[in-house]
C-alpha positions as CSV (number, residue, x, y, z in Angstrom):
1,X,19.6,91.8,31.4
2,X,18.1,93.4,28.8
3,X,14.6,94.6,30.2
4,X,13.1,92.7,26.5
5,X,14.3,89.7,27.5
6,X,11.8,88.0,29.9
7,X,8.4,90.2,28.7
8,X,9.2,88.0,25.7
9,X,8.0,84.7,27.5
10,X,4.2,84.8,28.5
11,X,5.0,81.6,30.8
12,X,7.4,83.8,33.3
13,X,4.7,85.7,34.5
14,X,4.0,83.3,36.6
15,X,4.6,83.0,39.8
16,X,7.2,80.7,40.5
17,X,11.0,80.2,39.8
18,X,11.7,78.1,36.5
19,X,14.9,75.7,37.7
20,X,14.4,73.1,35.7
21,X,15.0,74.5,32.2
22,X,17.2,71.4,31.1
23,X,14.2,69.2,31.1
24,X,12.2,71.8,28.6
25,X,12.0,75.7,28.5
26,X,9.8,78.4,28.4
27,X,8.5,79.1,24.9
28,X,9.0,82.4,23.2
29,X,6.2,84.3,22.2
30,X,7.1,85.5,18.3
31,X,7.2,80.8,18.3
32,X,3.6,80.6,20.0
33,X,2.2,83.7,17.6
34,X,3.7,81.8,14.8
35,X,2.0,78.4,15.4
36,X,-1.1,80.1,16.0
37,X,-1.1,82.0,12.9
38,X,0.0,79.1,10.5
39,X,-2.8,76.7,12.3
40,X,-5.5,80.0,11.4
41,X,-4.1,80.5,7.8
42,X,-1.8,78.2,6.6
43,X,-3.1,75.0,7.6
44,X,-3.0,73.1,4.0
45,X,-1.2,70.1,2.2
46,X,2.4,71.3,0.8
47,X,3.8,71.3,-2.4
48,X,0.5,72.6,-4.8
49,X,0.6,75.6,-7.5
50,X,-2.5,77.7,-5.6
51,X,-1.3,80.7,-4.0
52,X,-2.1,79.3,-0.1
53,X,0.3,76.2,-0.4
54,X,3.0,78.1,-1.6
55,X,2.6,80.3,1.2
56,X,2.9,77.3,3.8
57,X,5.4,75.6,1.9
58,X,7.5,78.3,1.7
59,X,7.4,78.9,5.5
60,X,8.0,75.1,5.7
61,X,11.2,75.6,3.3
62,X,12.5,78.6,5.3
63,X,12.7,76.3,8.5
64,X,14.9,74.1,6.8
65,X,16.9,77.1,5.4
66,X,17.3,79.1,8.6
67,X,17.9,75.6,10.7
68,X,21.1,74.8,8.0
69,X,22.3,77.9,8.2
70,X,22.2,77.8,12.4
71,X,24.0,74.9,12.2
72,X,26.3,75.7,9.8
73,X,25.1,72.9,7.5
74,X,23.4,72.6,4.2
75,X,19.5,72.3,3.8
76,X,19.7,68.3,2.6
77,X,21.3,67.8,5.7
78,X,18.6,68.8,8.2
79,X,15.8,66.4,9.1
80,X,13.2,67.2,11.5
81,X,11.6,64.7,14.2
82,X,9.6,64.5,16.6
83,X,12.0,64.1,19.4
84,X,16.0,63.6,19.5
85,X,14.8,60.2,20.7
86,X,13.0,59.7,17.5
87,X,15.6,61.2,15.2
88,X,18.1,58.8,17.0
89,X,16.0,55.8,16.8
90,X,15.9,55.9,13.1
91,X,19.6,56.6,12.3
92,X,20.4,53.5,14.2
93,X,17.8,51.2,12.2
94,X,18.7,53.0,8.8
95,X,22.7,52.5,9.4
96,X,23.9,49.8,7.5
97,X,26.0,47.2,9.4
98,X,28.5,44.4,8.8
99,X,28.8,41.3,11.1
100,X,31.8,42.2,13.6
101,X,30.7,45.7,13.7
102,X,31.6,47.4,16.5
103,X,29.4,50.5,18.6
104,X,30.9,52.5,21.3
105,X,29.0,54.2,23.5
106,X,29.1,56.8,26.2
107,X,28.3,56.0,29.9
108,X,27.6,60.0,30.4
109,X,24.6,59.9,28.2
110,X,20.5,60.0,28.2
111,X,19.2,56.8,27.6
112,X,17.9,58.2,24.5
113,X,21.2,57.8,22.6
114,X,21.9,54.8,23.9
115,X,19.0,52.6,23.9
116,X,18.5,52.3,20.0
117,X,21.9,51.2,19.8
118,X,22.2,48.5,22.2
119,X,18.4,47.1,21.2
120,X,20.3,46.9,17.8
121,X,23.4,45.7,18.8
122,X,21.6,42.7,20.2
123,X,19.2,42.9,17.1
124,X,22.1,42.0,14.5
125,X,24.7,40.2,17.0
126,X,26.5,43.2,17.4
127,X,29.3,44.3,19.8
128,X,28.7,47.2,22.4
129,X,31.8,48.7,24.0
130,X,31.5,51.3,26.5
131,X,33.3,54.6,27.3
132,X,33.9,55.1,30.8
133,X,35.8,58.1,31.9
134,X,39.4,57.1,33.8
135,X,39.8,60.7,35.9
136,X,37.1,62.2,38.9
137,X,34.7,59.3,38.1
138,X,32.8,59.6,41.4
139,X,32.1,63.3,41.2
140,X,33.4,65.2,38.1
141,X,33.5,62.9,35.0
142,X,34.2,64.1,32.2
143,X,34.6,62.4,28.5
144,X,38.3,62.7,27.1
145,X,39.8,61.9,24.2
146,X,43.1,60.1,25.6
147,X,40.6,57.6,27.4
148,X,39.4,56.5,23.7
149,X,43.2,55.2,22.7
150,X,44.2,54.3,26.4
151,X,41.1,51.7,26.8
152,X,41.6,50.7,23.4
153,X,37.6,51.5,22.3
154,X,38.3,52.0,18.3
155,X,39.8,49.7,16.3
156,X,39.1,48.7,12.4
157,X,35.9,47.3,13.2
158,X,34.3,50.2,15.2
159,X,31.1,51.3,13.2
160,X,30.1,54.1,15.2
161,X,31.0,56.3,18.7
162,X,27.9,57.6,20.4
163,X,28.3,60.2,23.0
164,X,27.3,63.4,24.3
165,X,28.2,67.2,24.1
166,X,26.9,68.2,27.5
167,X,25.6,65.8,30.1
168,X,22.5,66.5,31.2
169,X,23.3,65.8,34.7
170,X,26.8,67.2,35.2
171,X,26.6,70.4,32.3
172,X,30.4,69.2,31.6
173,X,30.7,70.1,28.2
174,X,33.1,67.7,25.8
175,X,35.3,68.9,23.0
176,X,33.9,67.3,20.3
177,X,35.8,68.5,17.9
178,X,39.5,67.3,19.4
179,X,37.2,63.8,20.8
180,X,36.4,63.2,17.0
181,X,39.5,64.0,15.5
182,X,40.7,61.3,17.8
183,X,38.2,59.0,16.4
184,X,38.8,59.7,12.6
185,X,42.9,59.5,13.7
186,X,42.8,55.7,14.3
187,X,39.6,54.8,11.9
188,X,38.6,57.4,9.2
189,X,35.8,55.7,9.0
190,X,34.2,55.3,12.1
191,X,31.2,57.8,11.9
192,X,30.9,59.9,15.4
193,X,26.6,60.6,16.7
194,X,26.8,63.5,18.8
195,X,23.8,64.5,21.6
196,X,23.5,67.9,21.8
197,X,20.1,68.3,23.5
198,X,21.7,69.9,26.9
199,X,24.9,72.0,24.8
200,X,22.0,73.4,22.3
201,X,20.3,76.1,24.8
202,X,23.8,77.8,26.1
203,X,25.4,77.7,22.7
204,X,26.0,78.3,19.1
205,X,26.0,74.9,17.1
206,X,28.6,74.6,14.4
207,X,28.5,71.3,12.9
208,X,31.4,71.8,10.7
209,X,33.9,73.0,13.1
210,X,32.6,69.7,15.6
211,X,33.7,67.9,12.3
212,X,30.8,64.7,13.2
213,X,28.7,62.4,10.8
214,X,25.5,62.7,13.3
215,X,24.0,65.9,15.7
216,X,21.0,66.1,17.7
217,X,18.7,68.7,19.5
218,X,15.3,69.3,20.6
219,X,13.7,72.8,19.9
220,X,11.6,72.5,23.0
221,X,14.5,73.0,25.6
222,X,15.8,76.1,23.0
223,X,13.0,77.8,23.5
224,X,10.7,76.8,20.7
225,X,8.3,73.7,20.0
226,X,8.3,70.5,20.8
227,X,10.1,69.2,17.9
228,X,13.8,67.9,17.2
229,X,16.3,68.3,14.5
230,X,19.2,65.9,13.2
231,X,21.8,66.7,11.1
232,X,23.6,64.4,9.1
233,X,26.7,64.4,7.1
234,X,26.0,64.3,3.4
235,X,29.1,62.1,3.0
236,X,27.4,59.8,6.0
237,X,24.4,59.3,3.1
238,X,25.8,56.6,1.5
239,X,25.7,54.4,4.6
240,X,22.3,54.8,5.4
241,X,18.9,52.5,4.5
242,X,16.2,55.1,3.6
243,X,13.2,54.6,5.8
244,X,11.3,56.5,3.4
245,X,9.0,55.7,0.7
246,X,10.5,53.8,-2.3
247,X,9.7,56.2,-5.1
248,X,11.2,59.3,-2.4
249,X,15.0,60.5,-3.3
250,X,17.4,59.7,-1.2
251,X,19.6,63.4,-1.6
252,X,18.3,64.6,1.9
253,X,18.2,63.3,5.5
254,X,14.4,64.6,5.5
255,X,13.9,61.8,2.8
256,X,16.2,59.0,4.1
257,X,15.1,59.3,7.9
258,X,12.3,62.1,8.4
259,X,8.9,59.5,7.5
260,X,7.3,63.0,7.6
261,X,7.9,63.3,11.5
262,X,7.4,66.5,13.0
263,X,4.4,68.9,13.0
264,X,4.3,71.5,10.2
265,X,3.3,74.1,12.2
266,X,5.9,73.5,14.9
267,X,8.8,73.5,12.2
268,X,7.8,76.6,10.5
269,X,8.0,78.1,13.7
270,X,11.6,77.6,14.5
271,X,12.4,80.2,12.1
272,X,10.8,82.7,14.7
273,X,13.2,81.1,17.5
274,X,16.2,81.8,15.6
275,X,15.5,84.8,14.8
276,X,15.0,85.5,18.9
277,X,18.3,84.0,19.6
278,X,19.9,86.2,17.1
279,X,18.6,88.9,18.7
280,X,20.0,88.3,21.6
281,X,23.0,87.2,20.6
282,X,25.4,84.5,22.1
283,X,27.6,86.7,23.9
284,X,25.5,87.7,26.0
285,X,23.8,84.7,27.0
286,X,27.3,83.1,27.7
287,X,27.9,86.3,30.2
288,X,25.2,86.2,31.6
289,X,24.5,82.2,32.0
290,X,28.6,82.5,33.7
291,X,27.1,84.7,36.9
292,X,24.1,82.8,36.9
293,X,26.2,79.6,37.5
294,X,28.6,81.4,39.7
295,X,25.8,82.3,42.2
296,X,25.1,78.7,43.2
297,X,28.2,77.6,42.9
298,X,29.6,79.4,45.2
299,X,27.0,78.7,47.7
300,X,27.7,75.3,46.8
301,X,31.4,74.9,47.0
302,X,31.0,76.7,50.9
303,X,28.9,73.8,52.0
304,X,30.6,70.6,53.4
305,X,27.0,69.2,53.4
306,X,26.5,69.0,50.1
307,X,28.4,67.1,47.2
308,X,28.5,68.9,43.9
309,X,28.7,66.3,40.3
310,X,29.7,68.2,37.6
311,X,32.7,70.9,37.4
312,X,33.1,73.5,40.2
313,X,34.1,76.2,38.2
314,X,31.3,78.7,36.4
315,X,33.7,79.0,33.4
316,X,31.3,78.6,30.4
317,X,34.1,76.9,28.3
318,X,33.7,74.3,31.0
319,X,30.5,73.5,31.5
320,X,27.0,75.4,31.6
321,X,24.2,76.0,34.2
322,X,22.9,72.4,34.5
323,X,24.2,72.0,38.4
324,X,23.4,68.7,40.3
325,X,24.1,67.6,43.8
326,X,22.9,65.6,46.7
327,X,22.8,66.8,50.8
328,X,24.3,64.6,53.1
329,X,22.2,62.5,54.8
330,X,19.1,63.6,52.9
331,X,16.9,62.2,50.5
332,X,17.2,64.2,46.9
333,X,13.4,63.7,46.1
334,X,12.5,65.4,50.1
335,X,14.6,68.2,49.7
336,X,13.1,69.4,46.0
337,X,9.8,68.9,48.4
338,X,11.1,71.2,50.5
339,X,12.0,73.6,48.2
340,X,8.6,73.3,46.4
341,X,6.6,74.2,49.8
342,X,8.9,77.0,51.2
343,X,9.9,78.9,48.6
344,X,9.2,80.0,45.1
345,X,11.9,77.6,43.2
346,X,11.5,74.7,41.3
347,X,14.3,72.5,40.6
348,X,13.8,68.8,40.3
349,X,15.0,65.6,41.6
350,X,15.4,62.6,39.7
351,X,17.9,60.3,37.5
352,X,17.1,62.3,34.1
353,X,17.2,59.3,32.3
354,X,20.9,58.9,32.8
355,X,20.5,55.7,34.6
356,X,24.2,54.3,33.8
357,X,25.6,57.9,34.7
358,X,24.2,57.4,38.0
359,X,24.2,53.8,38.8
360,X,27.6,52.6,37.1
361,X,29.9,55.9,37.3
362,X,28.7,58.2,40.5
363,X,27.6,55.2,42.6
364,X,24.3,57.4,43.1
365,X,20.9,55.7,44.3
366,X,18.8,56.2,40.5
367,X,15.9,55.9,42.3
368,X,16.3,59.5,44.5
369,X,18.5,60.7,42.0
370,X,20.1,63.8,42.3
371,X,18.7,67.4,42.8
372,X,19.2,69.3,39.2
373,X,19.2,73.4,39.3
374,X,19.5,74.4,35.8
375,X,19.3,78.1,34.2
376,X,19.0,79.8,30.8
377,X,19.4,83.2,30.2
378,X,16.0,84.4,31.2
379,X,16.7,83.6,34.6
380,X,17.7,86.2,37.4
381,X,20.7,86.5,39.5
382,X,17.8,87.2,42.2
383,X,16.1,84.3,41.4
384,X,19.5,82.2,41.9
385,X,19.9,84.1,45.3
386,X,15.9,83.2,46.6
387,X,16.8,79.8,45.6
388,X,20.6,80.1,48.1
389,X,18.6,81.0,50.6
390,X,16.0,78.7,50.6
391,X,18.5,76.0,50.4
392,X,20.4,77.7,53.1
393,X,17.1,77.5,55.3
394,X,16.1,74.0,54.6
395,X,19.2,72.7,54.8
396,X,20.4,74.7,58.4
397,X,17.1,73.4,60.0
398,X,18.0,69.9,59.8
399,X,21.8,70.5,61.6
C-alpha cells in the first residue's frame, strides 16, 4: 500500500479496526478541508454577478462537471440528493405511469430501492413482480439475466426493473450491462433503476457502458460527504413529472428531481474526492481490495462452523469485500459483541436493510441478521489477520 494512502484519513488514527465500511467510510481529508473552507469563505447564495458568488458557484458547477465526467455521463444528467433513498424516492413519484403498468423488482436489494416503488405501486393500483434468483438461493444468490425470460418478469406492460449492482449483504456483483440488454431485448422500453451504493466504493462507474435509464450512489460510503448522486438518462426525461418549481426548466435531472436537495458545501466537495480516487487509481484498489478478501475468505472457507452468503471466491470480477456469514449455533449479534470486547475489529451484525434478502431468499432470522466484514482499500492485510484470529479465538472457545 502506498504509505500516502491511510495518513490521508484523519479518522484511522484511531484506535480500532474499521470493518464496517459498507455501511459508511472514513472521509478523506482534501473533502473535510474543502467543506471547511467553502463554509469560512464561500458560504453565499449562487448564481449573482459579485466576484464571491461566482467563486461558490463555480465550485458548485465543477461538482457537477467532475461527477459527469466520473460517471461517464453529461452534466444535465447528474442530480444531487441527499441520500440514494431520497434520489430514489423522487424518481418513483416523478415517473409517469399508465394503468396496467408493470414494476419488477429485485429481492437482493436495500429496502431503499424498493420501498418507493411498492408504496406507489399500491398508490396507483399498480402491479409488483418480483425477481427471485432460481440457482444457490440459500447461500450464494446471485441476479441473472436468464431468470428474467425463464420466470417470464417483462412483458409489454413492464414499466420499470429495479435492481441492484452489488448486494450489500452478499458483495455479489451483477452484470448490468448483459441484465439490461436482456431487458431492452424483450421491451425497448422498459427503463432499468440500478443501486449502486455498495459497487460504487470498489469500482469505476460507467453509465454508458451499463447502458441503464436510472443509477444511484452515496458519496458517504466513497469516501466523501454525506450526500448522494442520481444519474438519469437524458432520453429517460421525457417520462418524468418535474418536482421542481413551475417556472424551472426541465433540460436537467437537478431541475426535474433535485428540489435543491443536497448541501452546497458537501457537493462542492466531491470534486476533492475524485480527485483522491484518481490518484489512487482503480487498479490498484481492485489488487489490493482482491487480497484483502482473500484473507478472510480463506479463513472462512476452512471452517465447517461457519456458513459463508455471498461468493467464495476473492475474484474482484465476482464480487467485492462486503463478506457475510453466520457461526453455527451462535447468535450473529453476540458474536460482533465478542469481537467488539476482545479485540480491536469492528464489524457489524444486523439485516442491513435487506429484509426480503434475508427473510424470503436465505431463510436467515432478520432480527440477528448476519455478521458483515467489509473492506476498502485503506484497510490492511494485518488488520484482516487481527480480525482471523480473533474469530479463530472466539469461536474455538465455545467448541
Amino acid at each position: 500500500m502506498p504509505p500516502t494512502v491511510r495518513a490521508q484519513f484523519p479518522g484511522l488514527a484511531q484506535d480500532q479496526i474499521f470493518l464496517d465500511n459498507a455501511a459508511g467510510s472514513q472521509v478523506v481529508a482534501s473533502c473535510i478541508e474543502s467543506m471547511s473552507h467553502y463554509m469560512a469563505d464561500k458560504n453565499v447564495q449562487l448564481g449573482f454577478d459579485y466576484p464571491l458568488s461566482q467563486q461558490a458557484t463555480s465550485r458548485f458547477d465543477t461538482a457537477f462537471e467532475t461527477t459527469a465526467k466520473y460517471m461517464n455521463a453529461s452534466t444535465d444528467e447528474i442530480v444531487f440528493g441527499y441520500s440514494t433513498a431520497q434520489i430514489v424516492r423522487a424518481v418513483s413519484i416523478a415517473l409517469k405511469f399508465q394503468p396496467g403498468d408493470e414494476i419488477v423488482l429485485s429481492k437482493l436489494d436495500h429496502e431503499s430501492h424498493l420501498a418507493p416503488w411498492v408504496q406507489v405501486a399500491q398508490w396507483k393500483g399498480l402491479k409488483i413482480k418480483w425477481w427471485v434468483p432460481s440457482r444457490d438461493t440459500t447461500t450464494n444468490p446471485k441476479l441473472e439475466a436468464d431468470d428474467l425470460k425463464a420466470q417470464g418478469l417483462i412483458n409489454n406492460r413492464t414499466r420499470i426493473v429495479c435492481f441492484t449492482h452489488t448486494s450489500n449483504v452478499l458483495g455479489s456483483i451483477t452484470d448490468v450491462a448483459a441484465v439490461t440488454r436482456a431487458i431492452k431485448s424483450i421491451n425497448p422500453d422498459t427503463l432499468v433503476s440500478v443501486d449502486g451504493v455498495a459497487y460504487a466504493p470498489h469500482a469505476p462507474i460507467d453509465v454508458q457502458a451499463f447502458g441503464v435509464d436510472f443509477y444511484y450512489f452515496s458519496w458517504y460510503k466513497v469516501y466523501g460527504p454525506h450526500i448522494a448522486t442520481g444519474f438519469v438518462n437524458a432520453s429517460a426525461f421525457k417520462n418524468l413529472e418535474p418536482l421542481g418549481h413551475f417556472f424551472l426548466p426541465k433540460t436537467s435531472a437537478q431541475y426535474i428531481l433535485g428540489l435543491t436537495s443536497g448541501s452546497y458545501e458537501a457537493i462542492q466537495s466531491v470534486s476533492s474526492v475524485v480527485k483522491y480516487i484518481h490518484s489512487v487509481n482503480w487498479t490498484w484498489i481492485e489488487k489490493q481490495e482482491t487480497i484483502l478478501q482473500e484473507e478472510l475468505l480463506r479463513f472462512i472457507r476452512s471452517r465447517a462452523d461457519i456458513q459463508l452468503y455471498g461468493d467464495p471466491t476473492s475474484d474482484r470480477s465476482v464480487r467485492v469485500p462486503v463478506i457475510s456469514f453466520r457461526v453455527s449455533g451462535r447468535s450473529s449479534v453476540e458474536v460482533t459483541r465478542e469481537l467488539w470486547e476482545k479485540s480491536k475489529c469492528r464489524p457489524t451484525a444486523d439485516n442491513y436493510w435487506a429484509r426480503r434478502l434475508l427473510e424470503d431468499v436465505l431463510h436467515v432470522d432478520a432480527e440477528d441478521g448476519v455478521i458483515r466484514c467489509s473492506f476498502v482499500h485503506y484497510n490492511t492485510v494485518e488488520e484482516i489477520q487481527s480480525l482471523v484470529r480473533a474469530l479463530e479465538l472466539i469461536l474455538d472457545a465455545k467448541k
